[in-house]
N, CA, C and O atoms as a Tinker XYZ file with bonds, in Angstrom:
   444  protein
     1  N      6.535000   10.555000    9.276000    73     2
     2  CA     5.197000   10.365000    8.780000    64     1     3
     3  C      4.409000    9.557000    9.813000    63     2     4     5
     4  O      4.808000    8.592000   10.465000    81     3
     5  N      3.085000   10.209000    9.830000    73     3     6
     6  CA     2.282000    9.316000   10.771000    64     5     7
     7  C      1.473000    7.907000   10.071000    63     6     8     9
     8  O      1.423000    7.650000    8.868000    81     7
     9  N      0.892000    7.127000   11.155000    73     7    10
    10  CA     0.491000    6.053000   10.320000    64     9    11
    11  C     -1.004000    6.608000    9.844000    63    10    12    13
    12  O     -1.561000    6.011000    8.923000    81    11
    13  N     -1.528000    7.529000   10.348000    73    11    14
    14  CA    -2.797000    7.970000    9.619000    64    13    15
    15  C     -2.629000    8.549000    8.173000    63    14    16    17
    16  O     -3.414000    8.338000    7.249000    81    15
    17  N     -1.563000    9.262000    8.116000    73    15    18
    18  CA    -1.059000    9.781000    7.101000    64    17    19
    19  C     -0.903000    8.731000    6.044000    63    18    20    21
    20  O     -1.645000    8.702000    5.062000    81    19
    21  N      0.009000    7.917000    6.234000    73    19    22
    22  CA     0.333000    6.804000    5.171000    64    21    23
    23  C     -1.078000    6.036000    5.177000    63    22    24    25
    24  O     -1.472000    5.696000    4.061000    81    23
    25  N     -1.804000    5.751000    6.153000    73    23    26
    26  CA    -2.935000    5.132000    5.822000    64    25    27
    27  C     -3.913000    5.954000    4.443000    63    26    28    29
    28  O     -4.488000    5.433000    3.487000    81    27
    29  N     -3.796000    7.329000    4.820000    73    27    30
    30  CA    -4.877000    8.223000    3.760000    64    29    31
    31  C     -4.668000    7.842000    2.371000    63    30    32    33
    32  O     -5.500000    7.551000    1.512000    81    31
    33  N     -2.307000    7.947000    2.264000    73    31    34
    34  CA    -2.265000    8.292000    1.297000    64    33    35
    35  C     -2.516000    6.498000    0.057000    63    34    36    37
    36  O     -2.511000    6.424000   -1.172000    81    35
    37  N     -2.670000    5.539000    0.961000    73    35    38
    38  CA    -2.913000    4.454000    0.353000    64    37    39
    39  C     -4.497000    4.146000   -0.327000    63    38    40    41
    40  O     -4.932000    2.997000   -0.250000    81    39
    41  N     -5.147000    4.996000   -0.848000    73    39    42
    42  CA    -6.116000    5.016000   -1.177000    64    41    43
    43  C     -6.481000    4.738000   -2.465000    63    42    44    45
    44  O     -7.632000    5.070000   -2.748000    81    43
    45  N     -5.775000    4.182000   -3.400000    73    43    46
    46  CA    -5.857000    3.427000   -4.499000    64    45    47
    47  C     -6.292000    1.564000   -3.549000    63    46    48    49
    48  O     -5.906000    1.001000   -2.525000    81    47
    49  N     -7.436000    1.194000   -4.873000    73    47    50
    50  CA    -8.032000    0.164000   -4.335000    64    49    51
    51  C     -7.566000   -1.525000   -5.069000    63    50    52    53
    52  O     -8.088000   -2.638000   -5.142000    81    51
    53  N     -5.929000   -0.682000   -5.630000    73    51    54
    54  CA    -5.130000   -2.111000   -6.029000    64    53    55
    55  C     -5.085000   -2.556000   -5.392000    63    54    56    57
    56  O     -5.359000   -1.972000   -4.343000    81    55
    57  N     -4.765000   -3.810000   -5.309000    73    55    58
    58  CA    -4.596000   -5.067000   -4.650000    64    57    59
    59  C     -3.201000   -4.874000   -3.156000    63    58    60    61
    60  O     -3.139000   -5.243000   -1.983000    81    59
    61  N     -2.374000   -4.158000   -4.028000    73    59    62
    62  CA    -1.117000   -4.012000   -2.972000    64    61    63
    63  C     -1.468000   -2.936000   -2.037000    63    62    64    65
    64  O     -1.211000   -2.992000   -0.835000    81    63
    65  N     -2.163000   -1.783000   -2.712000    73    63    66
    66  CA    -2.237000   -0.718000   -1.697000    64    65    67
    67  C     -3.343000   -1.161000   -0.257000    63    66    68    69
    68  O     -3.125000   -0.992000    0.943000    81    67
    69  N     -4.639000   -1.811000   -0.995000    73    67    70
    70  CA    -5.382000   -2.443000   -0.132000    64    69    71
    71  C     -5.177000   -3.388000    0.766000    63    70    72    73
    72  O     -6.026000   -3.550000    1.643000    81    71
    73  N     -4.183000   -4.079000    0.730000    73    71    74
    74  CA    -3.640000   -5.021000    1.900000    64    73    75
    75  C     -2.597000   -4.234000    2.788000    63    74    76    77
    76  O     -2.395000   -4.634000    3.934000    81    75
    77  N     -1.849000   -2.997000    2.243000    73    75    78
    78  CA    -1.008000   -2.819000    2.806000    64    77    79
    79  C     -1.648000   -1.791000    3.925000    63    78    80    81
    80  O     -1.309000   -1.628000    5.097000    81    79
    81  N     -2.731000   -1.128000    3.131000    73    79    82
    82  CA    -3.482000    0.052000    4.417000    64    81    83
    83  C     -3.971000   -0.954000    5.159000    63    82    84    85
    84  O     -3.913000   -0.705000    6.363000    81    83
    85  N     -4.526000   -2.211000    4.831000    73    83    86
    86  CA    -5.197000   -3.389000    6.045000    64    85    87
    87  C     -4.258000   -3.282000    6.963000    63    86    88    89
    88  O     -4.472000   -2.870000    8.103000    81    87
    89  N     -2.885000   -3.738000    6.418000    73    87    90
    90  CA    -1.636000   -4.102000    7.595000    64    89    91
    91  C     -1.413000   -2.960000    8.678000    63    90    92    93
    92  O     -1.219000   -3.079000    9.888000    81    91
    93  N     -1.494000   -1.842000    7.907000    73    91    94
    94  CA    -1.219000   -0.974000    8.988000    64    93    95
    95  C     -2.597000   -0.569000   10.135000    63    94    96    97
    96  O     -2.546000   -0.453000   11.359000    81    95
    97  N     -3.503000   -0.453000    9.419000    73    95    98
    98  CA    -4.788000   -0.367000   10.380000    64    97    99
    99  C     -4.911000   -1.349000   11.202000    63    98   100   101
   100  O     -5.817000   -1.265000   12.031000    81    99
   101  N     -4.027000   -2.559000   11.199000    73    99   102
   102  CA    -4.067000   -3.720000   11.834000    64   101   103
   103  C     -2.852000   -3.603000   12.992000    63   102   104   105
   104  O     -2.629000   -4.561000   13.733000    81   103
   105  N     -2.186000   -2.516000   13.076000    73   103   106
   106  CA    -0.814000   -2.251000   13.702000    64   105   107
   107  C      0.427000   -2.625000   13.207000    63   106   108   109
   108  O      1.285000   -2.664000   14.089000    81   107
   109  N      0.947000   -3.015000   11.701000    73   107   110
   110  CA     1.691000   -3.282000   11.175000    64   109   111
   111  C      3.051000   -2.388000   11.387000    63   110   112   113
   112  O      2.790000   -1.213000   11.131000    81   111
   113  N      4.640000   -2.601000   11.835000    73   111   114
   114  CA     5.116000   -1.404000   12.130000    64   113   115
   115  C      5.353000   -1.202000   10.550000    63   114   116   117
   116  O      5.132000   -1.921000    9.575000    81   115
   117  N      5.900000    0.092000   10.715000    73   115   118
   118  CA     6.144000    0.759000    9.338000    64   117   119
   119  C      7.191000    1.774000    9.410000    63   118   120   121
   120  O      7.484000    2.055000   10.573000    81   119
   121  N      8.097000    2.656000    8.163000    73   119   122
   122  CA     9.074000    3.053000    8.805000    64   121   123
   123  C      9.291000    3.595000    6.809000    63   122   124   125
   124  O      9.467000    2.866000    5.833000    81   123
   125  N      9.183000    4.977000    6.886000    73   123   126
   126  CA     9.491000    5.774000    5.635000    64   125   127
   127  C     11.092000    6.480000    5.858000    63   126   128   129
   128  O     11.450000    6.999000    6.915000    81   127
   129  N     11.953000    6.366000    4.601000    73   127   130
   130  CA    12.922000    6.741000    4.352000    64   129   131
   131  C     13.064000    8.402000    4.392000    63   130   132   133
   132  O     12.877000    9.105000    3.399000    81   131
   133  N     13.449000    8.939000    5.794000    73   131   134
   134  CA    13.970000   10.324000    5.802000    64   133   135
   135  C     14.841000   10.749000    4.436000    63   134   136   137
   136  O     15.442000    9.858000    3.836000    81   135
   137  N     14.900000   12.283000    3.905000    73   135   138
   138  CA    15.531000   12.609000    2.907000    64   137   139
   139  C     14.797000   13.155000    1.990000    63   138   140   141
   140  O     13.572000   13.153000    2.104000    81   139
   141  N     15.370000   13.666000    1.018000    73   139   142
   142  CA    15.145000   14.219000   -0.317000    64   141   143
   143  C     14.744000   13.043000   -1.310000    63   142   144   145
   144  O     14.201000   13.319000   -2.379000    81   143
   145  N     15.002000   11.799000   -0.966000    73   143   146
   146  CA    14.359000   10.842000   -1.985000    64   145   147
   147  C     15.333000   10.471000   -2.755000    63   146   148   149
   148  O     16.444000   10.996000   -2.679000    81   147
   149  N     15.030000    9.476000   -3.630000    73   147   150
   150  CA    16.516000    8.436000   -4.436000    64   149   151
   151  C     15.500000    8.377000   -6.119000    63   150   152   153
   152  O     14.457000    7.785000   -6.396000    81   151
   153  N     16.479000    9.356000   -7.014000    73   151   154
   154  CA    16.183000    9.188000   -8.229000    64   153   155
   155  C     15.563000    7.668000   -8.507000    63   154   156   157
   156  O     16.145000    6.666000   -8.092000    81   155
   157  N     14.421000    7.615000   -9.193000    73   155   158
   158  CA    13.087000    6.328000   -9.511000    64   157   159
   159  C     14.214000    5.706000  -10.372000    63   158   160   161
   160  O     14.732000    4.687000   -9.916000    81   159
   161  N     14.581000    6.098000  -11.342000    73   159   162
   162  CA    15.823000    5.384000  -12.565000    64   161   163
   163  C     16.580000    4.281000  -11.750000    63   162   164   165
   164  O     16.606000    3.109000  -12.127000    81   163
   165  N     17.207000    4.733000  -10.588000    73   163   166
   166  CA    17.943000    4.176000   -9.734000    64   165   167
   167  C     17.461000    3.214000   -9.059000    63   166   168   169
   168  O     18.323000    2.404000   -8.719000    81   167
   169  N     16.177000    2.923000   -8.650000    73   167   170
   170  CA    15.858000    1.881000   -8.170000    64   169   171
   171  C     15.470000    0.964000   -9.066000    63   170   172   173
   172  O     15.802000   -0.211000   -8.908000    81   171
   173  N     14.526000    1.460000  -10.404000    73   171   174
   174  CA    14.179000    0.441000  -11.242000    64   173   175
   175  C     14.920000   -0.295000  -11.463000    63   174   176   177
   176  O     14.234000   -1.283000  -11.199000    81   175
   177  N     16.232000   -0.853000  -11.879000    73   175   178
   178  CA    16.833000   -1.575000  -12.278000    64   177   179
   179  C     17.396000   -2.883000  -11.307000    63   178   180   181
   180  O     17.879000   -4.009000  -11.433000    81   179
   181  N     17.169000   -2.351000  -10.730000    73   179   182
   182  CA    17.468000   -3.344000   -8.707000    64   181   183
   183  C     16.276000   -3.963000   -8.216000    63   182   184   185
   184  O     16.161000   -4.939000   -7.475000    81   183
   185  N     15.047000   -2.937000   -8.970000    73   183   186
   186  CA    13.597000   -3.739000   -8.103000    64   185   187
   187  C     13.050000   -4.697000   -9.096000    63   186   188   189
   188  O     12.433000   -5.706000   -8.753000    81   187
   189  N     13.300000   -4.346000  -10.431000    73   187   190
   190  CA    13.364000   -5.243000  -11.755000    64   189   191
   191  C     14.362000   -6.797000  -11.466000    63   190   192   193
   192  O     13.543000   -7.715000  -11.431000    81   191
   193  N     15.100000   -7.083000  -11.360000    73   191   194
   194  CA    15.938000   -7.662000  -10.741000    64   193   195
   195  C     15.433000   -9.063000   -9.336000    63   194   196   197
   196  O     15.408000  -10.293000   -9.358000    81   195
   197  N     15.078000   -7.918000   -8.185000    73   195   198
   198  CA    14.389000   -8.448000   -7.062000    64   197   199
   199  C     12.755000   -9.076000   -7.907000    63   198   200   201
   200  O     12.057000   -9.587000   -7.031000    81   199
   201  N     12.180000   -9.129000   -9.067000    73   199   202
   202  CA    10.846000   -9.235000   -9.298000    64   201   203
   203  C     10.712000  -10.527000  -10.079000    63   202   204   205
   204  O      9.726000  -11.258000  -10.169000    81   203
   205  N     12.215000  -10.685000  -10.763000    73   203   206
   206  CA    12.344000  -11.783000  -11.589000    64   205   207
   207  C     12.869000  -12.816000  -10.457000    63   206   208   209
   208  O     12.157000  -13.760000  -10.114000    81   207
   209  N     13.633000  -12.682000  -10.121000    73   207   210
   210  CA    13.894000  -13.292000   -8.457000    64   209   211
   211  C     12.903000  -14.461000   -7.844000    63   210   212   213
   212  O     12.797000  -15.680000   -7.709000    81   211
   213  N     12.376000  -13.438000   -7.623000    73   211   214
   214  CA    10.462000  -13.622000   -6.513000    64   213   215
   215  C      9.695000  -14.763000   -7.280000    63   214   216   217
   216  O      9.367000  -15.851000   -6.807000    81   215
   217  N      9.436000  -14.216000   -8.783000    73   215   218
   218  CA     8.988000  -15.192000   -9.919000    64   217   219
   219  C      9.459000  -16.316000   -9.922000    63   218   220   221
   220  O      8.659000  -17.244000  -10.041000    81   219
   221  N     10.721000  -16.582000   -9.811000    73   219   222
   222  CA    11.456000  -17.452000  -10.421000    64   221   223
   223  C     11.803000  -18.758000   -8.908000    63   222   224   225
   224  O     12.261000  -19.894000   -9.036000    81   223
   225  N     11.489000  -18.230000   -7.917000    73   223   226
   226  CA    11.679000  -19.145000   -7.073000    64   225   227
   227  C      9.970000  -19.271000   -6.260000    63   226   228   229
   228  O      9.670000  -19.927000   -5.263000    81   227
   229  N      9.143000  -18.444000   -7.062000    73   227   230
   230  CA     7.697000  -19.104000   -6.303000    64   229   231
   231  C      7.260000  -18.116000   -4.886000    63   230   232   233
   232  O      6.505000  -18.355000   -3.943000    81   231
   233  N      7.990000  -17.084000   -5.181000    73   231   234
   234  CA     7.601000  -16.073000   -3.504000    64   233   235
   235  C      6.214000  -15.231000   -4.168000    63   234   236   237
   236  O      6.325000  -14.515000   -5.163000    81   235
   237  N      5.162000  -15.403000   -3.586000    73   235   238
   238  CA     4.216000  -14.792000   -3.736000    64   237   239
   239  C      4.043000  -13.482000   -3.853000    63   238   240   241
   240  O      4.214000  -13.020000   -2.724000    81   239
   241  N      3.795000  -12.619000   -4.612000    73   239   242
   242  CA     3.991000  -10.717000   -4.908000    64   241   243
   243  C      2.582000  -10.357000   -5.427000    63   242   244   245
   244  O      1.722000  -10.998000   -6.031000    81   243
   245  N      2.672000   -9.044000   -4.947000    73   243   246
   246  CA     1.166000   -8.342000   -5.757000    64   245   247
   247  C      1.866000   -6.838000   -5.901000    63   246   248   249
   248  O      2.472000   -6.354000   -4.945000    81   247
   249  N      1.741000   -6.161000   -7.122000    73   247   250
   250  CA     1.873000   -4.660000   -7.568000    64   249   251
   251  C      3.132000   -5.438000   -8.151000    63   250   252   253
   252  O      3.013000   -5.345000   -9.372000    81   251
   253  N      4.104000   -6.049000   -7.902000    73   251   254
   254  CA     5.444000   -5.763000   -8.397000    64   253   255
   255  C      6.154000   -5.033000   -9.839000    63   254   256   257
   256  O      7.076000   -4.232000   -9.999000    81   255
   257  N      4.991000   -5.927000  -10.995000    73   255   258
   258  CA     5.695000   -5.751000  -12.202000    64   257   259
   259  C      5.064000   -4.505000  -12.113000    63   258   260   261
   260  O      5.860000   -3.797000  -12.730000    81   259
   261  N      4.108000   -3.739000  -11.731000    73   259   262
   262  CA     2.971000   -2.545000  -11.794000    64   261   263
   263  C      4.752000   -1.249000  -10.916000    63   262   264   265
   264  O      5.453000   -0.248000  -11.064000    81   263
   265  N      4.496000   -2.251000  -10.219000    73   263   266
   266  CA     5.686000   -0.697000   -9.434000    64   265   267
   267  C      6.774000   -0.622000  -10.171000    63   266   268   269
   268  O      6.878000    0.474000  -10.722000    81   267
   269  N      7.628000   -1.365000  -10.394000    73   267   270
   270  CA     8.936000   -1.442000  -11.654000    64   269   271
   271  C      8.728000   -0.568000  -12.546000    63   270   272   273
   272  O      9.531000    0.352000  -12.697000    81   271
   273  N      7.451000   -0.703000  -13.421000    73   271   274
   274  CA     6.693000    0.117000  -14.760000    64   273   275
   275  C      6.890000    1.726000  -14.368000    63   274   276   277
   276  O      7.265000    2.713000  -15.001000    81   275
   277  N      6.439000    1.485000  -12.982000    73   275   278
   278  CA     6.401000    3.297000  -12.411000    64   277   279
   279  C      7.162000    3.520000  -12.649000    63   278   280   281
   280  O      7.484000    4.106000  -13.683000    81   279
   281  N      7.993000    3.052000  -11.560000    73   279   282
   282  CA     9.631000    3.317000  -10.903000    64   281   283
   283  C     10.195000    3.651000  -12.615000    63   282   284   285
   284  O     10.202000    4.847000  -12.908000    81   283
   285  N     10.481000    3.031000  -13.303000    73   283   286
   286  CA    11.123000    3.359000  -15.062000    64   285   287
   287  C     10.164000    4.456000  -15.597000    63   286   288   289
   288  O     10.786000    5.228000  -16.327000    81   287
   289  N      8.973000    4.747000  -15.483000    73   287   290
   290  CA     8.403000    5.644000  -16.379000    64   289   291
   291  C      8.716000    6.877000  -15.401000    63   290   292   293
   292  O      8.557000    7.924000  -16.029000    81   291
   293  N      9.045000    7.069000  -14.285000    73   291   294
   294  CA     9.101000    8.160000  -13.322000    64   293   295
   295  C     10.899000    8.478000  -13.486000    63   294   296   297
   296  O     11.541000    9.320000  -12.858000    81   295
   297  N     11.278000    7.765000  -14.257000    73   295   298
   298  CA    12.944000    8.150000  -14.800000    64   297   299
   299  C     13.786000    9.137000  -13.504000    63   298   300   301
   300  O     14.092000    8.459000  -12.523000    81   299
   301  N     14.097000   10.353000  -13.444000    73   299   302
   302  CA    14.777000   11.117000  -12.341000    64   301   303
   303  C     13.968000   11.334000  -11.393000    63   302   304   305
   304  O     14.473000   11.167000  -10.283000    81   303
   305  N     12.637000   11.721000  -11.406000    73   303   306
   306  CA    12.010000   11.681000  -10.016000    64   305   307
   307  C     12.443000   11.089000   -9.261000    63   306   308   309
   308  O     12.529000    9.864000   -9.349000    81   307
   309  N     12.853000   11.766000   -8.282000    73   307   310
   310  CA    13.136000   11.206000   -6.610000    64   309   311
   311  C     11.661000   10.756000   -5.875000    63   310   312   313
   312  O     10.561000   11.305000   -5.926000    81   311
   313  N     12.147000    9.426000   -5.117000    73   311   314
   314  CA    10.855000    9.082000   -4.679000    64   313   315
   315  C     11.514000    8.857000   -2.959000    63   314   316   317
   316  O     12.656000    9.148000   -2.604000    81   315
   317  N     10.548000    8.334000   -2.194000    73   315   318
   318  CA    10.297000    7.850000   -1.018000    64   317   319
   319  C     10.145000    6.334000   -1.132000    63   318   320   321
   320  O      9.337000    5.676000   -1.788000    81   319
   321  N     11.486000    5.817000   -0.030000    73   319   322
   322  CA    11.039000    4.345000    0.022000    64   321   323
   323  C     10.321000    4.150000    1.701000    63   322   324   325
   324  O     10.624000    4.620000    2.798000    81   323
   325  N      9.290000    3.254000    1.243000    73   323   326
   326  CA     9.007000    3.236000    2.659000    64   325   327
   327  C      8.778000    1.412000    3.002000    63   326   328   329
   328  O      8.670000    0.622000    2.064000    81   327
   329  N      8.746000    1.111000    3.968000    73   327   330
   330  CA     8.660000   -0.961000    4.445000    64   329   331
   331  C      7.746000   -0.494000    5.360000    63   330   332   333
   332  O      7.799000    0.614000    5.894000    81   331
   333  N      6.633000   -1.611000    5.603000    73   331   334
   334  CA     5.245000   -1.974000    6.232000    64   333   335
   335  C      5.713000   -3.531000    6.440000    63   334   336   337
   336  O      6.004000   -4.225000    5.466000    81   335
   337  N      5.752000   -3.926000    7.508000    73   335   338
   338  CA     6.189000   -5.256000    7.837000    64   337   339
   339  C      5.117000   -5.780000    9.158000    63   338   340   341
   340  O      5.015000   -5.069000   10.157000    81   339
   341  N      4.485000   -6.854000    9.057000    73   339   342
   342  CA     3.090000   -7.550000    9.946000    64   341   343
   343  C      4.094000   -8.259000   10.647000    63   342   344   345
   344  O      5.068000   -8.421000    9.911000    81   343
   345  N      4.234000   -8.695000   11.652000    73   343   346
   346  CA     4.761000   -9.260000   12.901000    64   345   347
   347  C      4.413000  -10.733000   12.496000    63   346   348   349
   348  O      5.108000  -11.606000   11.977000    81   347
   349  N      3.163000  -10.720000   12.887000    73   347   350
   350  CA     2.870000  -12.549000   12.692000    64   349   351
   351  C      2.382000  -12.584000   11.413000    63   350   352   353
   352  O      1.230000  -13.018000   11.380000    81   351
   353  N      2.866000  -12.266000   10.282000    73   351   354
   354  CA     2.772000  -12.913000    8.842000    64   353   355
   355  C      3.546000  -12.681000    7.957000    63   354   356   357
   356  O      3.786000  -11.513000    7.650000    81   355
   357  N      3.952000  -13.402000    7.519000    73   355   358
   358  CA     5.315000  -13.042000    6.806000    64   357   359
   359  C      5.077000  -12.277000    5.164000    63   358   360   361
   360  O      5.584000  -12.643000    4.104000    81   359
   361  N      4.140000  -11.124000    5.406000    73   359   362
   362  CA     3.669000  -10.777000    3.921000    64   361   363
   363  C      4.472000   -9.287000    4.527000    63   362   364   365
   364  O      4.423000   -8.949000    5.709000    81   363
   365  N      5.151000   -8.563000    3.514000    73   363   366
   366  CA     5.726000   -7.310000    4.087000    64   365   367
   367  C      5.620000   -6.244000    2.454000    63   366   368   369
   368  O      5.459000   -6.750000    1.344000    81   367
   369  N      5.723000   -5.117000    2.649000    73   367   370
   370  CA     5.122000   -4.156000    1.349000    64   369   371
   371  C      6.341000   -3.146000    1.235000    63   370   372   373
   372  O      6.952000   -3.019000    2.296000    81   371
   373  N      6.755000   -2.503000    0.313000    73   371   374
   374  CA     7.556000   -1.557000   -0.361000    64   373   375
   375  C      6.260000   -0.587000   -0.281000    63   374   376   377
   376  O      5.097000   -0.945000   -0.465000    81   375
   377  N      6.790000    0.940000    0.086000    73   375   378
   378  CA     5.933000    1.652000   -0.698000    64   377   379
   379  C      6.732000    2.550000   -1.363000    63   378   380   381
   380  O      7.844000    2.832000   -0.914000    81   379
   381  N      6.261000    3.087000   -2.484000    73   379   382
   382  CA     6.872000    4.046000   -2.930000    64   381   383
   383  C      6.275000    5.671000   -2.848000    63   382   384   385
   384  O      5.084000    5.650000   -3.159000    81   383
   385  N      6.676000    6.864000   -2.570000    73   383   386
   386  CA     5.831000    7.633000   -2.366000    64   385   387
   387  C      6.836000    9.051000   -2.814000    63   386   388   389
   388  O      8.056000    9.124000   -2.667000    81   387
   389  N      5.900000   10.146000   -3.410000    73   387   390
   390  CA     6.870000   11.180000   -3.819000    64   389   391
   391  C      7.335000   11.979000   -2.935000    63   390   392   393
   392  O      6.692000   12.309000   -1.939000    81   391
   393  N      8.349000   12.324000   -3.166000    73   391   394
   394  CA     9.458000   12.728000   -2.678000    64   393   395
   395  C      9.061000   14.174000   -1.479000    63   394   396   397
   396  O      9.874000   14.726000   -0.737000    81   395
   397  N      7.427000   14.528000   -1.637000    73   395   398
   398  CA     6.699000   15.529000   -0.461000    64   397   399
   399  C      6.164000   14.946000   -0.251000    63   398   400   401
   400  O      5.045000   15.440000   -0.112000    81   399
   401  N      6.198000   13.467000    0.001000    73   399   402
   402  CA     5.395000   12.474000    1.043000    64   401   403
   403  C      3.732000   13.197000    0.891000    63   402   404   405
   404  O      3.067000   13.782000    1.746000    81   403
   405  N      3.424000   12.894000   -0.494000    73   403   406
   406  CA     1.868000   13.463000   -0.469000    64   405   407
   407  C      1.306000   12.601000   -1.585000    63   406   408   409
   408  O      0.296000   12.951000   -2.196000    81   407
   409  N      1.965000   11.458000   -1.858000    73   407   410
   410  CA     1.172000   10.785000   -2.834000    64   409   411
   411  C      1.893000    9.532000   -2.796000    63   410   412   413
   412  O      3.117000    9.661000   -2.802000    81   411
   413  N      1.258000    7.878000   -2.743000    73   411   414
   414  CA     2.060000    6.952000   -3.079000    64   413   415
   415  C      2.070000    6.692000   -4.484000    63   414   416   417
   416  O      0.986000    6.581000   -5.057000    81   415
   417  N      2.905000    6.602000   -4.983000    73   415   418
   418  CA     3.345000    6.104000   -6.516000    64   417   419
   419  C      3.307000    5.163000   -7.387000    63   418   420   421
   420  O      3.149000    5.142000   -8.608000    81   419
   421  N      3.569000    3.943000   -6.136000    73   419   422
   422  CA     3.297000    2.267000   -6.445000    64   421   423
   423  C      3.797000    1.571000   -4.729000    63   422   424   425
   424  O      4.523000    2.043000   -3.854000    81   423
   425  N      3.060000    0.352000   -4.810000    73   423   426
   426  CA     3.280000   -0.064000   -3.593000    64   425   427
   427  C      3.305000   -1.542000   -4.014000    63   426   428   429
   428  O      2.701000   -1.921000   -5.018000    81   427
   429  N      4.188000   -2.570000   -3.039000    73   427   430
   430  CA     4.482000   -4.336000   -3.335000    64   429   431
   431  C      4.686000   -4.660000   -2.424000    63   430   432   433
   432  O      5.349000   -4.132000   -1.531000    81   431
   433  N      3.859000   -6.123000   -2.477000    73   431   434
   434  CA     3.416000   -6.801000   -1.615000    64   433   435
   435  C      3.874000   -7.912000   -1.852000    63   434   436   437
   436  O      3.780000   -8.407000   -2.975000    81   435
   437  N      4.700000   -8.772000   -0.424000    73   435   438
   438  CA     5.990000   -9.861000   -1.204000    64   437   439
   439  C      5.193000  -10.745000    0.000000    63   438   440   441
   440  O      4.844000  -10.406000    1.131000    81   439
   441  N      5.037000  -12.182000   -0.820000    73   439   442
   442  CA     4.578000  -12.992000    0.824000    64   441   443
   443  C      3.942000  -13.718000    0.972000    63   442   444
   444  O      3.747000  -14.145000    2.110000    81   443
């Protein structure tokens, strides 16, 4: 995937998607999971997990409980994981995106 591409498909004006298209228009590297995608069921329960985590020790998040909600209501759908990580700031994003890399799903912003 190109970064114009992932830039387009971040076009929801939540809070997570909007910082995360900043990061990359800003040169953020970035790096989407080759494959057929990992049943949504399967991650919810691990990213649910990582969210109470984050909460619970004070790490700053935006979308999180919003992407979890997906990730469980999207049950077997296979999705796309993708990481957006800024060099000099330690804020880094999950995206989630379907499985024909033509739509993001939910996206989190840890940082």
């Amino acid at each position: 995937m190109e970064r114009a591409e992932l830039i387009s498909l971040l076009a929801d004006e939540a809070p997570a998607q909007r910082a995360c298209r900043a990061a990359l228009e800003g040169g953020a590297i970035f790096h989407v999971q080759p494959g057929d995608g990992i049943p949504a069921n399967e991650l919810a329960p691990s990213y649910r997990v990582r969210e109470a985590h984050i909460r619970k020790v004070g790490i700053p998040s935006v979308g999180f409980a919003e992407a979890v909600e997906t990730l469980a209501a999207l049950e077997e759908r296979p999705v796309l994981v993708g990481s957006v990580a800024q060099e000099a700031s330690p804020r880094s994003f999950v995206v989630f995106l379907a499985a024909d890399a033509t739509a993001v799903l939910a996206c989190i912003g840890v940082g």
